[in-house]
Biotite code that builds the C-alpha atoms (Angstrom):
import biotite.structure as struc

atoms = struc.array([
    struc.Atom([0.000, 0.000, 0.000], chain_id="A", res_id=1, res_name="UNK", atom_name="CA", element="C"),
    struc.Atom([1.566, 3.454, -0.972], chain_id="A", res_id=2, res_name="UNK", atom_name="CA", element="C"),
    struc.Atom([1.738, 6.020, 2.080], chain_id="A", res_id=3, res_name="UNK", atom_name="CA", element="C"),
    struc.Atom([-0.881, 7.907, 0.247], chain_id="A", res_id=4, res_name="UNK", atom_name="CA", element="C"),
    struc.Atom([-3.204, 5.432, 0.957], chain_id="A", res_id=5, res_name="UNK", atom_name="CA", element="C"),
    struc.Atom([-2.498, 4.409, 4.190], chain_id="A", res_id=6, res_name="UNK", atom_name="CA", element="C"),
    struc.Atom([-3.081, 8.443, 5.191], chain_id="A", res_id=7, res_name="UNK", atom_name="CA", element="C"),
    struc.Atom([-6.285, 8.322, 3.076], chain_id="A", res_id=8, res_name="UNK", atom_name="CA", element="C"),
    struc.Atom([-7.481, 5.318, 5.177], chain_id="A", res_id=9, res_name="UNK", atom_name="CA", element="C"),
    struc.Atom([-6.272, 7.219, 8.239], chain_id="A", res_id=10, res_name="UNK", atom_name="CA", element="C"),
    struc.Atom([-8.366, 9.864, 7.567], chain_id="A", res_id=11, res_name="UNK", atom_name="CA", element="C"),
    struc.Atom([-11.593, 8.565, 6.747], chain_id="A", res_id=12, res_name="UNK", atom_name="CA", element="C"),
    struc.Atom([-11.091, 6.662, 10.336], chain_id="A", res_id=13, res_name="UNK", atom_name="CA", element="C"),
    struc.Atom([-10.747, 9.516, 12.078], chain_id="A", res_id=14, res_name="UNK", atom_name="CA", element="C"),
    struc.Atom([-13.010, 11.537, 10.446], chain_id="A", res_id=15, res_name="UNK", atom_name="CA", element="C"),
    struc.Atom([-16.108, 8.726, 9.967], chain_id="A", res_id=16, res_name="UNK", atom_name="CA", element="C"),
    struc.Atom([-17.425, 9.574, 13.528], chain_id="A", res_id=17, res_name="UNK", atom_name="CA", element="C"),
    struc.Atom([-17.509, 5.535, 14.288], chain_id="A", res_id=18, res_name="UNK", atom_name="CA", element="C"),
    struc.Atom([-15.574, 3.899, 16.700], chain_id="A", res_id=19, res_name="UNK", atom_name="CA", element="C"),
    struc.Atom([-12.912, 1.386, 15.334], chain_id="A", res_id=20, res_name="UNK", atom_name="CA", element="C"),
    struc.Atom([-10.602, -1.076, 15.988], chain_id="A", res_id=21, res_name="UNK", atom_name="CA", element="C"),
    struc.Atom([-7.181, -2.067, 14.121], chain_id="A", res_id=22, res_name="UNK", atom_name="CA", element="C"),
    struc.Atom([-6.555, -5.591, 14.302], chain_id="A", res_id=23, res_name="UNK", atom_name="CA", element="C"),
    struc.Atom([-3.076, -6.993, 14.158], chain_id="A", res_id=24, res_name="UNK", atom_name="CA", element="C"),
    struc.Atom([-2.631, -10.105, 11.524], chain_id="A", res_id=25, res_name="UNK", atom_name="CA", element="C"),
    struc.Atom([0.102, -11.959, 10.546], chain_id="A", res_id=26, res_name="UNK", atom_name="CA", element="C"),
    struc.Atom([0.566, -11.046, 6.702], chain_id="A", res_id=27, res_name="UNK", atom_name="CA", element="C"),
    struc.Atom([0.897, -14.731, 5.851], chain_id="A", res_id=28, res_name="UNK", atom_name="CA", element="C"),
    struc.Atom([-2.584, -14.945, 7.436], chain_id="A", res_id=29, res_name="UNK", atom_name="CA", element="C"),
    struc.Atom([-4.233, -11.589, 5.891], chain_id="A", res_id=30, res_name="UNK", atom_name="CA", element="C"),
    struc.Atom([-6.615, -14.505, 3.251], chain_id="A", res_id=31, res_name="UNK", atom_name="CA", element="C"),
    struc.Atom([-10.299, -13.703, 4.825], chain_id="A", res_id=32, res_name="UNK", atom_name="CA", element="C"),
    struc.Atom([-10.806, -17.161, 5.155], chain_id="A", res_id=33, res_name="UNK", atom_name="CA", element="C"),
    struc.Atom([-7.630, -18.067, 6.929], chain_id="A", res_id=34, res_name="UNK", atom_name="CA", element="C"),
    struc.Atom([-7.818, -15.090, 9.285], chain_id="A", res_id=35, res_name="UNK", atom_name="CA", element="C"),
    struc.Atom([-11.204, -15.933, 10.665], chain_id="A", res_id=36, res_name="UNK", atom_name="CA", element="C"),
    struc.Atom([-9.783, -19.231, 11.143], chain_id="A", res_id=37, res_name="UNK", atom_name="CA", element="C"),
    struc.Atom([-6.943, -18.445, 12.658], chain_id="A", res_id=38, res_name="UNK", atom_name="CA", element="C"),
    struc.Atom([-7.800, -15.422, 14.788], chain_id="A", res_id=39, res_name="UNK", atom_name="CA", element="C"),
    struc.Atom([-11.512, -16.241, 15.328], chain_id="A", res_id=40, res_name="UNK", atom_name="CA", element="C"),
    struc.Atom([-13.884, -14.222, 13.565], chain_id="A", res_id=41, res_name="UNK", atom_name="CA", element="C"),
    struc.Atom([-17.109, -15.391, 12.069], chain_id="A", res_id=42, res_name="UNK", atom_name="CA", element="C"),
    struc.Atom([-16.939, -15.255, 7.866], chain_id="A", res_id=43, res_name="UNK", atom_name="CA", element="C"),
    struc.Atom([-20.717, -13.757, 8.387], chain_id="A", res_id=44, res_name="UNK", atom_name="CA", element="C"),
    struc.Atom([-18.801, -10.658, 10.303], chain_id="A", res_id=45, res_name="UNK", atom_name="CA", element="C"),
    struc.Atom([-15.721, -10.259, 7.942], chain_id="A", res_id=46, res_name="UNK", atom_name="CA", element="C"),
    struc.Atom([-16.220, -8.389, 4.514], chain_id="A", res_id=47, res_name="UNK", atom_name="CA", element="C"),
    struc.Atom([-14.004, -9.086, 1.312], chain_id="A", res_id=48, res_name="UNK", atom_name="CA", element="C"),
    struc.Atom([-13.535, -6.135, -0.944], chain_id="A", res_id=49, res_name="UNK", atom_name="CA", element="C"),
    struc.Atom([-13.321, -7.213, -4.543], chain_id="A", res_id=50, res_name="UNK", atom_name="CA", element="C"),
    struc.Atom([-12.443, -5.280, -7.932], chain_id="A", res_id=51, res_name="UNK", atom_name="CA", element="C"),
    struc.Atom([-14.015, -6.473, -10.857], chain_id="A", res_id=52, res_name="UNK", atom_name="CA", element="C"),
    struc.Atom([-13.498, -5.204, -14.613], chain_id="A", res_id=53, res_name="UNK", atom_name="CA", element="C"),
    struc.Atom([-15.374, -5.223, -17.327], chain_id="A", res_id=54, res_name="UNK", atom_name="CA", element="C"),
    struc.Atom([-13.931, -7.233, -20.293], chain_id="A", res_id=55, res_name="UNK", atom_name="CA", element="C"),
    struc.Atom([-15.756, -5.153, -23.192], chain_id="A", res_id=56, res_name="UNK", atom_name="CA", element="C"),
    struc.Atom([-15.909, -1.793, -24.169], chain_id="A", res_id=57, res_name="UNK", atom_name="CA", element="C"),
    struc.Atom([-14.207, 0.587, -22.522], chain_id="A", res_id=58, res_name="UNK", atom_name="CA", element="C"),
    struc.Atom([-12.116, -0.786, -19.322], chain_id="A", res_id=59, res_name="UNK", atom_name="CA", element="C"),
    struc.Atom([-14.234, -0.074, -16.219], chain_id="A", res_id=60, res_name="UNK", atom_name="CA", element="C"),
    struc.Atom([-13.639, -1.522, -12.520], chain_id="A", res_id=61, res_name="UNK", atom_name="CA", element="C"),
    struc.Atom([-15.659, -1.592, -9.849], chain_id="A", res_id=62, res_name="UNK", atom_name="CA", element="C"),
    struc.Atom([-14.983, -2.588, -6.012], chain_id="A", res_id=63, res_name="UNK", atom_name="CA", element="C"),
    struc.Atom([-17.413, -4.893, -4.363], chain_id="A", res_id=64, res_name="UNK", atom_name="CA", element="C"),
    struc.Atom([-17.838, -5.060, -0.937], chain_id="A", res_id=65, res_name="UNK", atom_name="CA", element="C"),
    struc.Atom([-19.197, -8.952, -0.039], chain_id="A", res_id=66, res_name="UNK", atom_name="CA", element="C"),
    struc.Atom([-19.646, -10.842, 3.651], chain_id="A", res_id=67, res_name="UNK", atom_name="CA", element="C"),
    struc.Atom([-17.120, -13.617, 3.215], chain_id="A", res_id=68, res_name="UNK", atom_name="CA", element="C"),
    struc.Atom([-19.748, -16.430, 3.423], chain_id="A", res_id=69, res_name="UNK", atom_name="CA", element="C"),
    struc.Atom([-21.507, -14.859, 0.504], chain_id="A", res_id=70, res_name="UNK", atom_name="CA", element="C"),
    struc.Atom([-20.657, -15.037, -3.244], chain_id="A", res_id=71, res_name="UNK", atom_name="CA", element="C"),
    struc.Atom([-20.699, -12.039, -4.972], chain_id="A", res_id=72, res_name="UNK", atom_name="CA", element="C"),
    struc.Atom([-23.009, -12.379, -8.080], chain_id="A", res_id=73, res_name="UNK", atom_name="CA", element="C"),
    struc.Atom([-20.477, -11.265, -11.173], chain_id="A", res_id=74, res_name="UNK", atom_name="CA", element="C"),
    struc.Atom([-22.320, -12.969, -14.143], chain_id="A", res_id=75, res_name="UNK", atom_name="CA", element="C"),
    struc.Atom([-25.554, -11.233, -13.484], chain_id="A", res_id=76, res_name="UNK", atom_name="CA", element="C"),
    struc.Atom([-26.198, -8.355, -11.052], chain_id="A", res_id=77, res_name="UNK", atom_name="CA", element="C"),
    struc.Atom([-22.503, -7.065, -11.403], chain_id="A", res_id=78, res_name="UNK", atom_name="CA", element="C"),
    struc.Atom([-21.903, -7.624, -15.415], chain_id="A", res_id=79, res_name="UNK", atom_name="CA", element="C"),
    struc.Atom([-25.621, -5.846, -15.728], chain_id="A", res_id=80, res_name="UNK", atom_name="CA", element="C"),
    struc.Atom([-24.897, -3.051, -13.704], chain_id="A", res_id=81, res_name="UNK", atom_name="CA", element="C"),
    struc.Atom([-21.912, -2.380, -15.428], chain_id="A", res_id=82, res_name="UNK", atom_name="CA", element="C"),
    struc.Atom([-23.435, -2.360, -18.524], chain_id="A", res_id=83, res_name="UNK", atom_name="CA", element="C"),
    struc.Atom([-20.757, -5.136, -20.079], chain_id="A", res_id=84, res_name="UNK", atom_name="CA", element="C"),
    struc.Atom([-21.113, -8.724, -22.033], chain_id="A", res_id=85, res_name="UNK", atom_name="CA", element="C"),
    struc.Atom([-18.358, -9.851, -20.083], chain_id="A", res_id=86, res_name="UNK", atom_name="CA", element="C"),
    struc.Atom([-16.288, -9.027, -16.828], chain_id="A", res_id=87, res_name="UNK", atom_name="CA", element="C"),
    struc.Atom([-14.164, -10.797, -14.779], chain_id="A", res_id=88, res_name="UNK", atom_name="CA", element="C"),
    struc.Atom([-12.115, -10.383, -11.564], chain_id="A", res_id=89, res_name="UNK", atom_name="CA", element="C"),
    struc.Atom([-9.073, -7.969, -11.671], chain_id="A", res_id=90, res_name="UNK", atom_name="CA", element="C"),
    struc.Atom([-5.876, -9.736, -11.163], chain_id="A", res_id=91, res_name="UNK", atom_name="CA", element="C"),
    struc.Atom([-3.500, -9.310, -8.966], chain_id="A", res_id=92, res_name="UNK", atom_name="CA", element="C"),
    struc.Atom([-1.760, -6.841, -10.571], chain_id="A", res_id=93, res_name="UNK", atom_name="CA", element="C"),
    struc.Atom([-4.683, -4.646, -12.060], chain_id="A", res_id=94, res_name="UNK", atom_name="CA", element="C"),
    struc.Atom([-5.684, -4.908, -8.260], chain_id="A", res_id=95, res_name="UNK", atom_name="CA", element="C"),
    struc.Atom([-2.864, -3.486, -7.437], chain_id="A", res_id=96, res_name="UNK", atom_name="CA", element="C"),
    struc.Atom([-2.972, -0.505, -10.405], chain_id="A", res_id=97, res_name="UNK", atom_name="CA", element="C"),
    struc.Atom([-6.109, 0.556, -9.721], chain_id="A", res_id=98, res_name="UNK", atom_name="CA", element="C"),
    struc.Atom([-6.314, 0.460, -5.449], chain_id="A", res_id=99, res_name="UNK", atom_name="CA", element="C"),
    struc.Atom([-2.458, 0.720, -4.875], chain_id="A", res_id=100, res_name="UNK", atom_name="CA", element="C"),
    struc.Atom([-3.424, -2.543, -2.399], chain_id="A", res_id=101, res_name="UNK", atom_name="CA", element="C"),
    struc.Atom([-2.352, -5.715, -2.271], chain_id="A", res_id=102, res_name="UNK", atom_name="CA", element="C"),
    struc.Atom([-4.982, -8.807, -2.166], chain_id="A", res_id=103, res_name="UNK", atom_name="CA", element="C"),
    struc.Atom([-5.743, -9.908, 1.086], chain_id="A", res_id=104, res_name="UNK", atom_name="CA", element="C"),
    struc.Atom([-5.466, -5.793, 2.090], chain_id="A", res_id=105, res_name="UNK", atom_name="CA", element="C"),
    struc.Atom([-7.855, -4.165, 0.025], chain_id="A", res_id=106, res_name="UNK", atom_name="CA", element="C"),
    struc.Atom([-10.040, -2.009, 1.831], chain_id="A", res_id=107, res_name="UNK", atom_name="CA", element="C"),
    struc.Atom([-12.650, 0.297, 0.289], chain_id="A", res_id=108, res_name="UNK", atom_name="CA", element="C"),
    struc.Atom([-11.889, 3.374, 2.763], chain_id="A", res_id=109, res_name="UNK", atom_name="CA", element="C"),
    struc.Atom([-9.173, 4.708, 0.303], chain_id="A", res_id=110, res_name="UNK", atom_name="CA", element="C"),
    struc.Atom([-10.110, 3.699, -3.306], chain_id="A", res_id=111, res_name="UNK", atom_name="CA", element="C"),
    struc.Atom([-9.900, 6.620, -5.783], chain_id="A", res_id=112, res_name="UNK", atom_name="CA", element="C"),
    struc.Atom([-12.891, 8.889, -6.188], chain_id="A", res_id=113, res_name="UNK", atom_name="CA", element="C"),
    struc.Atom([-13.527, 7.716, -9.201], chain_id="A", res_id=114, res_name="UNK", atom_name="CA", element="C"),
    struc.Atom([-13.717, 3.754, -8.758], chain_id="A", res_id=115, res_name="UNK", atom_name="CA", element="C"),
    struc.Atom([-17.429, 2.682, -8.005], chain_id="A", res_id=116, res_name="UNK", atom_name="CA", element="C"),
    struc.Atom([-18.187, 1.213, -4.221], chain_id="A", res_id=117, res_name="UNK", atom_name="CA", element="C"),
    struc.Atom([-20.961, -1.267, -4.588], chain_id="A", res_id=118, res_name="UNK", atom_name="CA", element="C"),
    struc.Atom([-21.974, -2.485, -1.304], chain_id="A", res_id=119, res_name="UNK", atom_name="CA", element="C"),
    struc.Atom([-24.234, -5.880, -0.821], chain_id="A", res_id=120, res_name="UNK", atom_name="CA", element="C"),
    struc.Atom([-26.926, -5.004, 1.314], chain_id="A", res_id=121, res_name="UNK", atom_name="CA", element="C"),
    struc.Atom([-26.295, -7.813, 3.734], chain_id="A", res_id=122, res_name="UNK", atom_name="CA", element="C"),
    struc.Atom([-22.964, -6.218, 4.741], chain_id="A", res_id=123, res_name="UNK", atom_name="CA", element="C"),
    struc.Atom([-25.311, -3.203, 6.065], chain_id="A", res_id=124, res_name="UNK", atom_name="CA", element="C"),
    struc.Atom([-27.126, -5.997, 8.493], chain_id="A", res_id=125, res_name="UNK", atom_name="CA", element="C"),
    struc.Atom([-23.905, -6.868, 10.110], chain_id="A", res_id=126, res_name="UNK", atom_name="CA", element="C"),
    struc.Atom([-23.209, -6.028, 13.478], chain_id="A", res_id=127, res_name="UNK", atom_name="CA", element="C"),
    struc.Atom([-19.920, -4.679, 12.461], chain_id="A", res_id=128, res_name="UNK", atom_name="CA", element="C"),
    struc.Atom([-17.299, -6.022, 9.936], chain_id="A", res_id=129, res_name="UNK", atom_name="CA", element="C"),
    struc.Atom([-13.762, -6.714, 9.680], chain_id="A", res_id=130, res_name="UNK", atom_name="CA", element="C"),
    struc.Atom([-12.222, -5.611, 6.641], chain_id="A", res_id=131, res_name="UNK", atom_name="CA", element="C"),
    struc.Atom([-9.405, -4.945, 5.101], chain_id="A", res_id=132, res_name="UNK", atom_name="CA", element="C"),
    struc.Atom([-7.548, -1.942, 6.217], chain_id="A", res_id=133, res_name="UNK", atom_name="CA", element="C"),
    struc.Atom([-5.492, -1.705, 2.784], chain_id="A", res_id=134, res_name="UNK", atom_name="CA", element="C"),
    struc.Atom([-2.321, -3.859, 3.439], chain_id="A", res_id=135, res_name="UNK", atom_name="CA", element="C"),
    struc.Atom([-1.583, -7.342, 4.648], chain_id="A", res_id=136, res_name="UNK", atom_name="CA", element="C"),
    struc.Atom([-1.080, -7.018, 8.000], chain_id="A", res_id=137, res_name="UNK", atom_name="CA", element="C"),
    struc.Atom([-3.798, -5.614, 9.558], chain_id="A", res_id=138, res_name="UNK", atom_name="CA", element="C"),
    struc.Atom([-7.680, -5.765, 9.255], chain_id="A", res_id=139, res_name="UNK", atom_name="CA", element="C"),
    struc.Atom([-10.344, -2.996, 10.566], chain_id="A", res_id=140, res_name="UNK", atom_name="CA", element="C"),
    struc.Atom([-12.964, -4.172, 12.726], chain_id="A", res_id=141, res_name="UNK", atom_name="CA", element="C"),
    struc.Atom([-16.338, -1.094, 12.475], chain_id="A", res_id=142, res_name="UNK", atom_name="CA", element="C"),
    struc.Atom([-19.441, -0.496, 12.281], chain_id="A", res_id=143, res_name="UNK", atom_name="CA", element="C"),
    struc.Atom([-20.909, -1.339, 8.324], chain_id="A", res_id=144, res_name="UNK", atom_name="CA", element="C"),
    struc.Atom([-22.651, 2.221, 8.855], chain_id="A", res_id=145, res_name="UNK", atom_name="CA", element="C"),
    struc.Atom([-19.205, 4.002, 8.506], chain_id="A", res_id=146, res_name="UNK", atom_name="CA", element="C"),
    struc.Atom([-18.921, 2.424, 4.397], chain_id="A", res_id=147, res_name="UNK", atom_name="CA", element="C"),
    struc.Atom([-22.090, 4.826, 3.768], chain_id="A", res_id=148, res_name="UNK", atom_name="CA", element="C"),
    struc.Atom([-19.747, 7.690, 3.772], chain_id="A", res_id=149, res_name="UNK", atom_name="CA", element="C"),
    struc.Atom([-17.312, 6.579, 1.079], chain_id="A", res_id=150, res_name="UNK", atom_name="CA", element="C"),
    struc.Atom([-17.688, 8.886, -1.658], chain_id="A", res_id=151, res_name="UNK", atom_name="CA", element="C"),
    struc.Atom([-19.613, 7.139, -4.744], chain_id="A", res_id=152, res_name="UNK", atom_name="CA", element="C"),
    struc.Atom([-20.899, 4.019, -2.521], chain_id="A", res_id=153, res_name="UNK", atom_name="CA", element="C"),
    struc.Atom([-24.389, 2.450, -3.139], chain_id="A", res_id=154, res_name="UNK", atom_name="CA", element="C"),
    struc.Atom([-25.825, -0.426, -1.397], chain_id="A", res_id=155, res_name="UNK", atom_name="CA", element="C"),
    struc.Atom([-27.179, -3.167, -3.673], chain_id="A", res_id=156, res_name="UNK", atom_name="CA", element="C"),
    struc.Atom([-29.889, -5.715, -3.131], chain_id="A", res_id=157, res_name="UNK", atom_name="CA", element="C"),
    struc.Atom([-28.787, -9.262, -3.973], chain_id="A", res_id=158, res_name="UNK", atom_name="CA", element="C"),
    struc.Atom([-25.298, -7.966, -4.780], chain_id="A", res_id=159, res_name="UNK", atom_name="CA", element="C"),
    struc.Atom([-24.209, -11.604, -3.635], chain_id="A", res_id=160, res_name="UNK", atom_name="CA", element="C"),
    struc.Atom([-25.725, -14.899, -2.703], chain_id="A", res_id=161, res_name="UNK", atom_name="CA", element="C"),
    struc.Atom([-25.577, -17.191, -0.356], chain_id="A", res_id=162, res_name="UNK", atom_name="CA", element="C"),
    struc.Atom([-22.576, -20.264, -1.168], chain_id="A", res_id=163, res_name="UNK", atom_name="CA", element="C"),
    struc.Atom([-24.090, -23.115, -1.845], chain_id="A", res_id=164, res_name="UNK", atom_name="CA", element="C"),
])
């Protein structure tokens, strides 16, 4: 994560008006579903942040913010909403151009302005989350209130559904 975004993330913790907490995590670890393993967390309370692109027309991401025991719905609500035939997950790297994050970090506190926040509506039901907090090697525990005032966020019905 570049220092840019680690002060961006910073920032919209201090400034969010919700209480917080920054949870230590072994980098090798930082995988959602290995942390809640490992450090005890319930997949229904941790949130995975996910950047998706759209494979035709113009290139267009979007970050997706999903409860871990949920799948987020690419094929249908996502690739309709962004108005493409086909999208995919970013990879690693284009994860990494677009957010400045690595995977297992991404948070959607400090995305650019301009990169779409879709939020699943179940998130919103949580009693908090624990999210990335933009690097490996620690994870934000808060209130799913506090992702309402990321610039450009919208909370989606059926974003995801349940794994089967």
């Amino acid at each position: 994560m570049t220092v840019r975004s680690e002060n961006l993330v910073r920032e919209f913790l201090d400034d969010c008006g919700f209480d917080y907490e920054i949870v230590p995590c072994d980098p090798e670890l930082a995988d959602t579903t290995v942390f809640c393993q490992h450090y005890g967390y319930a997949l229904e309370l941790s949130a995975n942040t996910i950047i998706v692109k759209a494979k035709t027309g113009e290139e267009r991401f979007v970050a997706c913010v999903v409860l871990a025991n949920t799948r987020l719905d690419v094929n249908k609500v996502v690739r309709k909403r962004l108005a493409a035939r086909r999208v995919s997950f970013a990879s690693a790297d284009e994860t990494r151009e677009v957010t400045g994050m690595e995977l297992g970090g991404v948070t959607p506190l400090a995305l650019p302005v301009d990169l779409p926040v879709w939020i699943d509506q179940r998130v919103m039901s949580a009693a908090y989350i624990v999210l990335g907090s933009g690097n490996r090697s620690t994870k934000i525990k808060i209130a799913p209130k506090a992702l309402l005032q990321i610039p450009g966020a919208t909370v989606i019905e059926n974003l995801a559904t349940d794994r089967t």
